[in-house]
N, C-alpha and C positions, 0 to 999 in steps of 0.2 A: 828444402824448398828451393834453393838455389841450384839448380842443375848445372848451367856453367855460365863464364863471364866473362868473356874472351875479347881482345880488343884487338883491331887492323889497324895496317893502313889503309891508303888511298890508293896503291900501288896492287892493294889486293894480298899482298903477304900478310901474312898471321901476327903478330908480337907478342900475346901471349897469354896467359889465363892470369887474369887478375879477381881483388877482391873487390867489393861492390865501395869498400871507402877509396879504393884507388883511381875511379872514375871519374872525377872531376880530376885529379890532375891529369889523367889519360886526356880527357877532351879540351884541356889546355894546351897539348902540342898540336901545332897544325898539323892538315891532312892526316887526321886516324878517326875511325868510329869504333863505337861497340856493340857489341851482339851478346845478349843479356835471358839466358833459359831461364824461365820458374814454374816449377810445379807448385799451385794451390798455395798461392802464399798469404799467410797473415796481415793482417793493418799493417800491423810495425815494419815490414818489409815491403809491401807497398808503399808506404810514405814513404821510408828511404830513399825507391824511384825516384817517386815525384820529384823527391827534395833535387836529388843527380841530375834528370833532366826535366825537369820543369814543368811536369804533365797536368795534365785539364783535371783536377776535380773530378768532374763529371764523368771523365774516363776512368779514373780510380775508381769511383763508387761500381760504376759497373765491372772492372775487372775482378773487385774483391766479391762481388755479391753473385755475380755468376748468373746461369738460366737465363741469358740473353739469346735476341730473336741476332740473326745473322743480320750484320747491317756493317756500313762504315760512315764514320763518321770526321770532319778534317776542325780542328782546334789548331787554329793558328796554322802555324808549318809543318804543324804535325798530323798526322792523320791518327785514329783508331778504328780498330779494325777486329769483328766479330764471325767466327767461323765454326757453325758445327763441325763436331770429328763424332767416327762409328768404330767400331773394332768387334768383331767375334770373342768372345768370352764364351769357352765352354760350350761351342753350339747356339749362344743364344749372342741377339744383336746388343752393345749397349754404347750408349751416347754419351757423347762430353763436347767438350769448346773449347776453344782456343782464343785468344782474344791476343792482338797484337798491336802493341806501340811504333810507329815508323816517325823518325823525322829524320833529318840531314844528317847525323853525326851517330843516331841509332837505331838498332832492333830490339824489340822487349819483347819474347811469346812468353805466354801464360795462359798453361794446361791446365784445362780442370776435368776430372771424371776421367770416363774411357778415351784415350788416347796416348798413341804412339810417342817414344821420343823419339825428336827431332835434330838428334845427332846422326845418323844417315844423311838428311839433309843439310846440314852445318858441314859434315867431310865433302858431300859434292861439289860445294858452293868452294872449297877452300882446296879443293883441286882441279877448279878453272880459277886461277886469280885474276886472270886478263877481265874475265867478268865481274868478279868480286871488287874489280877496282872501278866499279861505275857504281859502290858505295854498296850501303842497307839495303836499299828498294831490290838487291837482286839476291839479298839471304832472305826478300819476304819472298821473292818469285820461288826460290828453293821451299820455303817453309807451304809454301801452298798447290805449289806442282807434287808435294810428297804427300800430303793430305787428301789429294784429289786421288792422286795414283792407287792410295789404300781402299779406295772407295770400287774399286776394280773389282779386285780379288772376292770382294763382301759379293756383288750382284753374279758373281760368276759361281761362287759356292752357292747362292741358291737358284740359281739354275741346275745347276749341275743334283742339286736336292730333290730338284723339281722332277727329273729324270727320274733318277730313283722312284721315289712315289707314284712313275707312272703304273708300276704293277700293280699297285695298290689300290690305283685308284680305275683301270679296269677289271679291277677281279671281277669274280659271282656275286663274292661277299661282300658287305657292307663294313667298313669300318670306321669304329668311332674317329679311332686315333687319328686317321689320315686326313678326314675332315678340319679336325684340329688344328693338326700342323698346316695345313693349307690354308687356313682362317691365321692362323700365327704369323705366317710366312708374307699374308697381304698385310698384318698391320704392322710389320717391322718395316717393310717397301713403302708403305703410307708413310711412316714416320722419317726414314729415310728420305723420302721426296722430298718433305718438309724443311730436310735440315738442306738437301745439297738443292732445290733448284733456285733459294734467293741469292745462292754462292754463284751464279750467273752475271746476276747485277753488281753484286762487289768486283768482282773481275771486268766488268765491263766500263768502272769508272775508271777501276786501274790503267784499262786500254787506252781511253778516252783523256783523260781527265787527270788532275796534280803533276802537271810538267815539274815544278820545283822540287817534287820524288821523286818522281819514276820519267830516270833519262827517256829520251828518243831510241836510247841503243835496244833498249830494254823493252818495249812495246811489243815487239814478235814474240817475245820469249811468255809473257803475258797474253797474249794471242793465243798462245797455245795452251795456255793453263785454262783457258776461257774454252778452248776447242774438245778440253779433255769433259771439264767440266757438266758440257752438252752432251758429250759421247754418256757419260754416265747416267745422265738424268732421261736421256734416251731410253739406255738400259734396262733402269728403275722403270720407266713407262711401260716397255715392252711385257716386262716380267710380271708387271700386274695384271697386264690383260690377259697373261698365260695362266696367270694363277685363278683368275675370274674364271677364263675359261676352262681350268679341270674343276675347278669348287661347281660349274655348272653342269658339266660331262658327269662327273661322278656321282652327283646328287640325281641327272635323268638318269642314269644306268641302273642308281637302286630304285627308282620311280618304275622301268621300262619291267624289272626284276621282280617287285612287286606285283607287278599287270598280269605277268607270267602265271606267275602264281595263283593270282586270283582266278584266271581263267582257268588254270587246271582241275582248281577247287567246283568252279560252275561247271564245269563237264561232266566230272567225277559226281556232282548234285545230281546233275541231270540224266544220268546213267542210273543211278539210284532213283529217281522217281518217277520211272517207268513201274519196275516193281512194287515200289510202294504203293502206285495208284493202286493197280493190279490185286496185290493180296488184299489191298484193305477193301477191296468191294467182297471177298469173301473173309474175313474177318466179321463181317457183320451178322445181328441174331436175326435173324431172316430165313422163312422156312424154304421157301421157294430160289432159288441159286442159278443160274444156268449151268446146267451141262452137273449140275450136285451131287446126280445120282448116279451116273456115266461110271463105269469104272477105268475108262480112261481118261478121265476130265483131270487129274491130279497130272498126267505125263502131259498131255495136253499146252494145260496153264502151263507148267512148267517150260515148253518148244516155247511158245509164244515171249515167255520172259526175254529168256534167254536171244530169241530172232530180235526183238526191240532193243533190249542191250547192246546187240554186237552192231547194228545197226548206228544205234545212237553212236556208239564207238568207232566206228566206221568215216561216219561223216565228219566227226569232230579232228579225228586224227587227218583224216586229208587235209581240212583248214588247220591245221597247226595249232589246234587247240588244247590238244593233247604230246 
């Protein structure tokens, strides 16, 4: 549950990986903080925290129980702070949270469900230390500029899916499947939208808002986490309208495909009940017939059919109905 627990200075250099009971004397010497990974941790390791650095209740109860709405929240000098995360599993989208403790002296993430470790983002941050030494607030900037970044990749693989399916989705044929996945593809973007676009206003108090966190130095760099965040939620926008748009292209093409058909069917009818008119007046028990007794009257009938047929076929295939 503990991923890792590493403790700075103020200087921005590293000092080292330590144990979670070593943390209060860690934040006994001046100038150091710590930066504290947990995956899906227990009560019992939750309290720990709290006990180390002195965390809200209320913030506990939500990091341990999870299935929170994206939000942040400031307890004292501290802030808490809730962020859906998405990752590709197998083809399919699936969602988790991250939920982060910030004050003066620390960083606490904690993963739950689908999501990244944020050891990528911990080496970034600890190979600019010039930045790293304007404290926490800019291993949360790391933690959330790499959250958003993953969010890229996801709306570009279903673009790029969406391509694909275009044959599919103009063929002749109708297919189930493709419908499917295209209904699939808009409620994973729905749900998606969901998670990243209140991830706008977290980012926008960070911009704004908790001087006593998030230095002046650090604002731009926040700025841009806030600038990706749009680029993405843009994305997400676009890609639905696209997806609207083939679920409605492919749905009139088998609608237009259908029409087709029918029409060929009513031509093909109506080519047929010419003759049918025709025999069924001699069909009937009737002594008297026109033309009955003619011994041409059987080649006759027959020219006639035949000139009304080619006829009827005639007209229909100019108007493309045939």
């Amino acid at each position: 549950m503990v991923i890792n627990c590493v403790a700075y200075r103020f200087d921005g250099q590293r000092i080292g990986d330590i144990s979670l009971d070593d943390i209060s004397e860690v934040l006994k010497q001046p100038d150091t903080f710590v930066w504290v990974g947990l995956h899906e941790p227990d009560e019992t390791l939750l309290s720990k925290l709290q006990e180390e650095f002195d965390l809200h209740d209320l913030a506990i109860e939500d990091a341990q129980a999870a299935h929170q709405r994206t939000k942040i929240e400031a307890y004292g000098d501290s802030l808490f702070i809730v962020v859906q995360t998405a990752q590709l599993v197998s083809g399919h989208l699936a969602f988790g949270e991250t939920h982060v403790f910030l004050g003066p002296r620390y960083l606490v993430t904690v993963r739950h469900g689908a999501s990244l470790s944020y050891a990528p983002a911990r080496r970034n941050c600890e190979h600019t230390p010039e930045l790293l030494a304007l404290g926490p607030a800019y291993g949360l900037y790391g933690v959330l500029d790499y959250i958003v970044d993953n969010l890229l990749p996801i709306v570009r693989d279903f673009r790029e899916e969406l391509q694909e399916l275009e044959k599919d989705i103009f063929s002749d044929t109708f297919k189930r499947s493709t419908i499917r996945r295209l209904y699939d593809m808009q409620r994973d973007l729905m749900t998606l939208r969901l998670a990243v676009a209140p991830m706008q206003d977290v980012v926008s108090q960070l911009v704004r808002q908790h001087p006593q966190l998030i230095p002046d130095e650090l604002r731009a760099y926040y700025r841009d986490v806030y600038d990706h965040v749009f680029r993405v939620n843009e994305s997400i926008s676009a890609m639905r309208e696209m997806l609207a748009a083939a679920i409605n292209v492919n749905l009139s093409l088998v609608t237009f495909g259908q029409n087709e058909v029918m029409k060929r069917l009513a031509g093909y009818a109506a080519m047929l009940a010419a003759p049918t008119l025709i025999t069924s007046w001699y069909g009937m028990n009737f002594t008297h017939m026109p033309e009955l007794a003619k011994p041409w009257a059987y080649p006759v009938i027959i020219g006639v059919v035949s000139v009304l047929v080619g006829s009827i076929y005639f007209v229909l295939k100019r108007s493309k109905w045939l």
